[in-house]
C-alpha positions in Angstrom: 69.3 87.6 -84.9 69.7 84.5 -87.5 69.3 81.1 -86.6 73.3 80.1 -86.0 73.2 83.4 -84.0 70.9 82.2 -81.9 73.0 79.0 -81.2 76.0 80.8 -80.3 73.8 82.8 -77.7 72.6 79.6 -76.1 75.8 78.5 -75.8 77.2 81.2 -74.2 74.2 81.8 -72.1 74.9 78.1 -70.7 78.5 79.0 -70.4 76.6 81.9 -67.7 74.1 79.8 -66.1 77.1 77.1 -65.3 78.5 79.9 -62.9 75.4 80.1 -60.7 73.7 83.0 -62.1 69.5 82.7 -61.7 68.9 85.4 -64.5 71.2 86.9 -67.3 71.0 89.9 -69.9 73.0 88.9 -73.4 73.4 92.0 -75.0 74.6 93.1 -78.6 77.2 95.8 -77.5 76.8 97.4 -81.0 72.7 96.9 -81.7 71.8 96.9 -77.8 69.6 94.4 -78.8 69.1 91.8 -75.8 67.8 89.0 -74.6 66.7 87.9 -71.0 66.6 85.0 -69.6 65.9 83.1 -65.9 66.0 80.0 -64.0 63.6 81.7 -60.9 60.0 82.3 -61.1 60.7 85.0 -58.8 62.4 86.7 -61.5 59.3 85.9 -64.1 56.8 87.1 -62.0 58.3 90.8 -62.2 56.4 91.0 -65.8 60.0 92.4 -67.8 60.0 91.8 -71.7 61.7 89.0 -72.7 63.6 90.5 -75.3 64.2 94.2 -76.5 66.0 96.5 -79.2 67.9 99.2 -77.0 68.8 97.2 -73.8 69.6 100.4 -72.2 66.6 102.2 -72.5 64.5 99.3 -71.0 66.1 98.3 -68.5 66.8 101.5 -67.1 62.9 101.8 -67.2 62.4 98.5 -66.1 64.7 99.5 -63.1 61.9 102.2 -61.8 59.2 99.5 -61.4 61.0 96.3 -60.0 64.0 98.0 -58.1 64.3 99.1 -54.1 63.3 103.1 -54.9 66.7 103.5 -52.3 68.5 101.6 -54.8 67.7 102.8 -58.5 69.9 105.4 -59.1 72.6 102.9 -58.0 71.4 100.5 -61.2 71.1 103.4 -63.4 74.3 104.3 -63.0 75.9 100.6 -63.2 73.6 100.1 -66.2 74.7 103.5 -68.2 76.0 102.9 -71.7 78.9 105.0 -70.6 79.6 103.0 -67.4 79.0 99.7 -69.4 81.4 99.9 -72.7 83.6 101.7 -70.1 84.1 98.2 -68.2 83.7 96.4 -71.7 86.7 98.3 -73.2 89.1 98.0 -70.1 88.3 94.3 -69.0 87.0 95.7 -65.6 84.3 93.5 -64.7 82.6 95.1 -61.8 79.4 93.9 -59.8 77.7 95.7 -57.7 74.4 94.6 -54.4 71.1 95.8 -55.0 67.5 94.7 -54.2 64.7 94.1 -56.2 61.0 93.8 -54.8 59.8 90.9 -55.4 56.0 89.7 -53.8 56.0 93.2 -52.5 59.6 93.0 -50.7 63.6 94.0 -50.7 65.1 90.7 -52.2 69.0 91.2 -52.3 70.7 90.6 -55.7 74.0 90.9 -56.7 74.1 92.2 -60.7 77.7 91.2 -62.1 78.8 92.6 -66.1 80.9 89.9 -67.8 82.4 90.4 -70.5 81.7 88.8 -74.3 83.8 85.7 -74.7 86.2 85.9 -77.1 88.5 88.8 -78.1 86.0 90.1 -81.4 83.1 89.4 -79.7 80.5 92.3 -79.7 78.2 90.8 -77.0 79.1 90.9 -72.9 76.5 89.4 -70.1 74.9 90.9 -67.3 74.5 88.2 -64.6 72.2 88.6 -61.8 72.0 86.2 -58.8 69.7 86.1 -55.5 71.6 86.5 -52.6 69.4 87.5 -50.3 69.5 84.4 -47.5 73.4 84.8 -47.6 73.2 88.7 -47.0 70.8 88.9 -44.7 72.3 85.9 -42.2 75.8 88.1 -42.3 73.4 91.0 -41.2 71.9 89.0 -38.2 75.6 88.0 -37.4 76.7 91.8 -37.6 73.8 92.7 -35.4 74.2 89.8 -33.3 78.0 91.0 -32.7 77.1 94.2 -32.4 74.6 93.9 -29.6 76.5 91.2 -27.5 79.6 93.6 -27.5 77.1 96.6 -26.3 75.6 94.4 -23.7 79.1 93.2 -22.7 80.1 96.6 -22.4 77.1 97.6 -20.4 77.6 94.4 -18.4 81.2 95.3 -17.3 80.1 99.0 -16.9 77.5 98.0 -14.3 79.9 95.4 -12.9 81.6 97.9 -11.2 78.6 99.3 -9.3 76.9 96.3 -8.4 77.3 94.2 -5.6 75.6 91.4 -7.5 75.2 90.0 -11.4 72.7 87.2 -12.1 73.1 85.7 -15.2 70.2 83.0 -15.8 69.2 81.2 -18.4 65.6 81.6 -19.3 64.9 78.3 -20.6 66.0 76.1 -17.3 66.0 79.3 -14.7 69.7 78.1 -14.2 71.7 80.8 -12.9 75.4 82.0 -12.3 75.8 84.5 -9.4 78.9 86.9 -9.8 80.6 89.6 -7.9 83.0 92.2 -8.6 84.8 93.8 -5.4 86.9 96.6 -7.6 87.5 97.3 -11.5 90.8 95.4 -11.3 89.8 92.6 -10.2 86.9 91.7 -12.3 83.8 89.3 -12.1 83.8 86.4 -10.0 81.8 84.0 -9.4 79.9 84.0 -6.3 77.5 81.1 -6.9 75.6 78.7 -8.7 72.2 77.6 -8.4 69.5 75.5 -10.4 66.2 77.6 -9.8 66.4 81.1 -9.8 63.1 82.4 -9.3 62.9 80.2 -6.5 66.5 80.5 -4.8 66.0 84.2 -5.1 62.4 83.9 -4.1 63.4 82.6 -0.7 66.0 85.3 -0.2 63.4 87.5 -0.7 61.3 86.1 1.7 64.0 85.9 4.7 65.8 88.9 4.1 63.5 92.0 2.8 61.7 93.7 5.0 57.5 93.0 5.2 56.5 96.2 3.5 58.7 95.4 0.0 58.2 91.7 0.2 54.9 91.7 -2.0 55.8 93.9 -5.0 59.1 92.2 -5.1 57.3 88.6 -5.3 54.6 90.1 -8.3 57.9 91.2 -9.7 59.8 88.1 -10.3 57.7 86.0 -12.4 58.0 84.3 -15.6 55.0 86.4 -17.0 56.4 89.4 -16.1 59.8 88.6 -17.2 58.4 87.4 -21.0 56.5 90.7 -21.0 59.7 92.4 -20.8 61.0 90.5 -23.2 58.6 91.6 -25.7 58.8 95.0 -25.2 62.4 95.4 -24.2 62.2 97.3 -20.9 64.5 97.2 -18.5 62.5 96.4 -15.2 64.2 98.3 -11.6 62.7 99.4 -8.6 64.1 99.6 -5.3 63.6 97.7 -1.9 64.7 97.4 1.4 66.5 94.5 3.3 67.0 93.7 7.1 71.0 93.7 8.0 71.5 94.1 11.9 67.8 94.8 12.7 68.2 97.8 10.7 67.0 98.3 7.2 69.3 98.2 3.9 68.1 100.7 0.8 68.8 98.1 -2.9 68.1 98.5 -5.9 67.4 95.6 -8.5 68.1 95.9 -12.1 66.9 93.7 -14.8 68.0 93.2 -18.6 67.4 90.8 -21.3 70.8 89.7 -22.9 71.7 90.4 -26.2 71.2 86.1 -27.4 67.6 86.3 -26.2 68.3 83.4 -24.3 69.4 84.9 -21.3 68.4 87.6 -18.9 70.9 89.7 -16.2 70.0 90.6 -12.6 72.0 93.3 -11.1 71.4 93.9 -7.5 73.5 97.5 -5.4 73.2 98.7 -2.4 72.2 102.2 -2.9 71.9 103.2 1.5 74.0 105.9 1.8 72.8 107.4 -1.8 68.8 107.4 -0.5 69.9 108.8 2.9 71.4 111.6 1.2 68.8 112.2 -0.7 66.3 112.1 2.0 68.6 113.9 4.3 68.9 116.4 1.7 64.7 116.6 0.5 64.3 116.8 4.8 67.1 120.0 5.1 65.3 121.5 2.0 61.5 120.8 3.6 63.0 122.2 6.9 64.5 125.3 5.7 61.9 126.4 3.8 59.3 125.7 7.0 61.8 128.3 9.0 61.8 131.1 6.3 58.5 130.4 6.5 57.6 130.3 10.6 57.6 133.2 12.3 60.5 133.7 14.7 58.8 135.4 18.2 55.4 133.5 17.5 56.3 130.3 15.9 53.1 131.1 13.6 53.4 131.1 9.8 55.1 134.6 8.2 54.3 137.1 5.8 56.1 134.8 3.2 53.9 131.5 3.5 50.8 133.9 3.7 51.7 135.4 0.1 51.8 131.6 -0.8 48.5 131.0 0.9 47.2 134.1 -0.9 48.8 132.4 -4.0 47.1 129.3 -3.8 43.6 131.0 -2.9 43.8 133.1 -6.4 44.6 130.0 -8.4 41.4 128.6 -7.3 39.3 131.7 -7.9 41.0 132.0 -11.4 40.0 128.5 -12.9 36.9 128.5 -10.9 37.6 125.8 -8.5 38.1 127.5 -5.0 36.3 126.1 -2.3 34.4 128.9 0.1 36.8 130.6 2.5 36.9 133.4 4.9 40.0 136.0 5.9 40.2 137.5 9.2 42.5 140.1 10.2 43.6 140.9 13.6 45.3 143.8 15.0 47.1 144.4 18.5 45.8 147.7 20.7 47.9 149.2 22.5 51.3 147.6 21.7 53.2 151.4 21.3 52.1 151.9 24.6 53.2 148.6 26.2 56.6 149.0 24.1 57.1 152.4 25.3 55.9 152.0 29.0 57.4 148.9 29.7 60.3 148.0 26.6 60.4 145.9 23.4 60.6 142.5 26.3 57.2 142.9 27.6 56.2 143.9 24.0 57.4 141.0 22.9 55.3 138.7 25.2 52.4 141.0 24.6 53.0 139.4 20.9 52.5 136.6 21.8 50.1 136.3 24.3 48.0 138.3 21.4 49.3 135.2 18.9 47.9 132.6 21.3 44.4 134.1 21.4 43.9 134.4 17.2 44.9 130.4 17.7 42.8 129.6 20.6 39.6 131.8 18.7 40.5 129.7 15.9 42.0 126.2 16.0 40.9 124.5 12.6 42.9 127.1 10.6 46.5 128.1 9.8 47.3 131.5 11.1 50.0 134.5 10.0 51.8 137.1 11.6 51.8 139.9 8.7 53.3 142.6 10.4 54.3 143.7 14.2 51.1 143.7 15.5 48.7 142.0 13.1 47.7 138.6 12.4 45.3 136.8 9.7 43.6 133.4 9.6 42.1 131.8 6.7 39.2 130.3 7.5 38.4 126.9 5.5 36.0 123.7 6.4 34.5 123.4 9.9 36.3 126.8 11.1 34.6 128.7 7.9 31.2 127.0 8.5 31.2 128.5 11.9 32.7 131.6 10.9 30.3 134.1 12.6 30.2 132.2 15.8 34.0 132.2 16.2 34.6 135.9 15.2 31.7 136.6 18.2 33.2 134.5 20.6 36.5 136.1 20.1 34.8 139.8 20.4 33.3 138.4 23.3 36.6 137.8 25.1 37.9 141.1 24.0 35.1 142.6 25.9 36.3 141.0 28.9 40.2 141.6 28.6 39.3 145.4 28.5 37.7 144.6 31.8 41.0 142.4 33.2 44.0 144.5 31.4 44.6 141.7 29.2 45.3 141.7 25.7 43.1 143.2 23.2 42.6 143.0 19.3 40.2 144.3 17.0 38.9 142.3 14.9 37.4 142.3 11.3 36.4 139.5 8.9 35.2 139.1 4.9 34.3 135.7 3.1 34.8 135.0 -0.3 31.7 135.4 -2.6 31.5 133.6 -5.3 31.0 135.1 -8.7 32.1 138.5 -7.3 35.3 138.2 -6.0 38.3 138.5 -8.7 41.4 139.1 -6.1 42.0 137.7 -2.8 43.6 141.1 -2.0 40.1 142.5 -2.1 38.7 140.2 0.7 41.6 141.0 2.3 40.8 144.4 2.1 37.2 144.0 3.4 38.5 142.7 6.6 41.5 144.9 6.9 38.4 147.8 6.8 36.0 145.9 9.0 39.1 145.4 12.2 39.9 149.3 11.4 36.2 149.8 12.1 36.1 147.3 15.0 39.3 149.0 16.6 37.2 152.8 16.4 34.1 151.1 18.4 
């Protein structure tokens, strides 16, 4: 470029600058040679030659090292020759938003072709101006919107199943209490109040019953409430408060709102919904304790032994079972009582065998496994005495030979350690040892 050249470049290049562009490409459309200037170090400190003989070669390299990696392929293809005398020969003069790094981060720019002045002229101008601030505060204003519609939303939402909203300003604990009786209707407000901690503080301490009154006062504090705020939890639990004498099941709900500024307390009365469910757990608990008891006896079944027998073989299997004993019991004699005097007598002849396997051994849960026979698992204090409880209950078989009583024979096995594998085959031992009691 000559010397009057140059001064029609600097003129034109003011021409740019005058419309608030920080840097500018002024490009011969026919050489691609180009000069770059800037008004921003920010721009000066991305190291790009100053000046260059195929402008789009280099700057389509230069685009690799200084552009966002999301946004290169968007500059390559603004910055084609193709794309460029394109725009050039129709007049379009398009601009597209892109970011550069700059100190190691995304700096929005907005990169703008202009065309050559005057109708002959073989040069156009690539304008680029930092617009970062201006982008990123409509961003914050988007998200802003954004979040205080979804919190209004939620708000609403939750409106209609609380019997309470707290709205309270965090700065000056000032608070608005509203209420919403139906969907139609919607929030009202309830009251007003200048301390919330300590307005709702006091309701806590005359209305929720002792047990709840502790954890609810750790709960509302300003320590705990900025800790929530910096991990942006919602904080709920559930408590109980005196009405009539009686006590109420709430729950409390609490949410930072969407300006940062403020937080929401929702408080519902959630009674009939825990009864339910503790209604329900209790039908559940006691239905499975019948299919579990035995009907004539009222002693644990064949079912909860298999779960007994269960739980045993976990143990054994990782190694962690404690030391336990099984004794098995079997009623003499029944066919004959059956037959003799019918399935009535039999029946109490059950029983009355029942209460002696409980009475020889009171420490440990005992099964009915079949029509005649019981078990007993012996753990603890009833396991440490094992042998003395198995002789004292031989010993009174001895005597209800004597006195027509009832009569069982007996037989016991104790888990040893290292040997055993199945609880079926201590089982086993004592199912042999009674059969061998019941022959003596």
């Amino acid at each position: 470029m000559n010397s009057m050249e140059d001064k029609e470049i600097f003129v034109k290049i003011a021409e740019a600058l005058l419309v608030d562009y920080s840097s500018i490409y002024y490009v011969n459309a026919v050489t691609k040679r180009y000069k770059w200037y800037s008004i921003n170090s920010g721009f000066k400190s991305l190291g790009l030659e100053f000046e260059g003989d195929d402008f789009f070669k280099n700057v389509l390299r230069d685009a690799i090292k200084v552009v966002y990696p999301e946004d290169v392929q968007l500059i390559v293809d603004f910055l084609s020759e193709t794309n460029v005398m394109n725009n050039i020969r129709t007049g379009e003069m398009k601009s597209i938003l892109y970011r550069l790094i700059i100190d190691g981060k995304p700096v929005y720019h907005t990169m703008r072709l202009i065309k050559g002045i005057g109708e002959d002229s073989d040069y156009f101008i690539v304008g680029v101006l930092n617009v970062d601030e201006k982008i990123r505060k409509e961003q914050a204003a988007k998200e802003m919107e954004e979040k205080s519609l979804t919190y209004n939303q939620i708000a609403m939402a939750l409106a209609t199943r609380l019997d309470a909203v707290y709205y309270v300003d965090a700065n000056t604990l000032s608070y608005v209490e509203y209420t919403c009786s139906n969907e139609d209707s919607g929030m009202e407000i309830l009251a007003e109040g200048d301390d919330f901690f300590e307005e709702f503080g006091e309701e806590v301490r005359t209305k929720v019953v002792p047990e709840d009154r502790v954890f609810m006062t750790d709960s509302l504090s300003a320590e705990k409430l900025n800790s929530l705020r910096e991990t942006g939890d919602i904080q709920k639990f559930n408590f109980r408060i005196l009405k009539n004498g009686a006590p109420v099941y709430m729950s409390y709900r609490m949410v930072w709102a969407a300006d940062g500024r403020h937080f929401i307390v929702g408080i519902s009365n959630i009674d009939s919904q825990v009864r339910k469910e503790k209604d329900y757990v209790q039908a559940i608990r006691s239905a499975t304790e019948m299919a579990e008891r035995d009907g004539l006896t009222g002693v644990k079944n064949m079912t909860a032994y298999q779960k007994m027998e269960d739980l045993l073989q976990k143990g054994i299997n990782v190694g962690s079972q404690e030391p336990f004993a099984i004794v098995v019991c079997d009623v003499n004699g029944l066919k004959e009582v059956n037959d003799t005097f019918g399935h009535k007598t039999g029946d109490e002849y059950i029983r009355s065998a029942c209460d002696v396997v409980c009475g020889a051994f009171q420490h440990s849960p005992v099964f009915r496994i079949g029509g005649d026979e019981f078990c007993a698992v012996l753990r603890g204090s009833d396991y440490e005495k094992r042998e003395s409880l198995l002789d004292g209950l031989r010993a009174q078989m001895a005597k209800n030979i004597t006195s027509g009583d009832v009569v069982l024979a007996s037989g016991m096995s104790a888990f040893e350690v290292g040997q055993d594998k199945l609880v079926s085959q201590i089982f086993k031992r004592a199912d042999n040892m009674m059969y061998e009691n019941k022959r003596q």
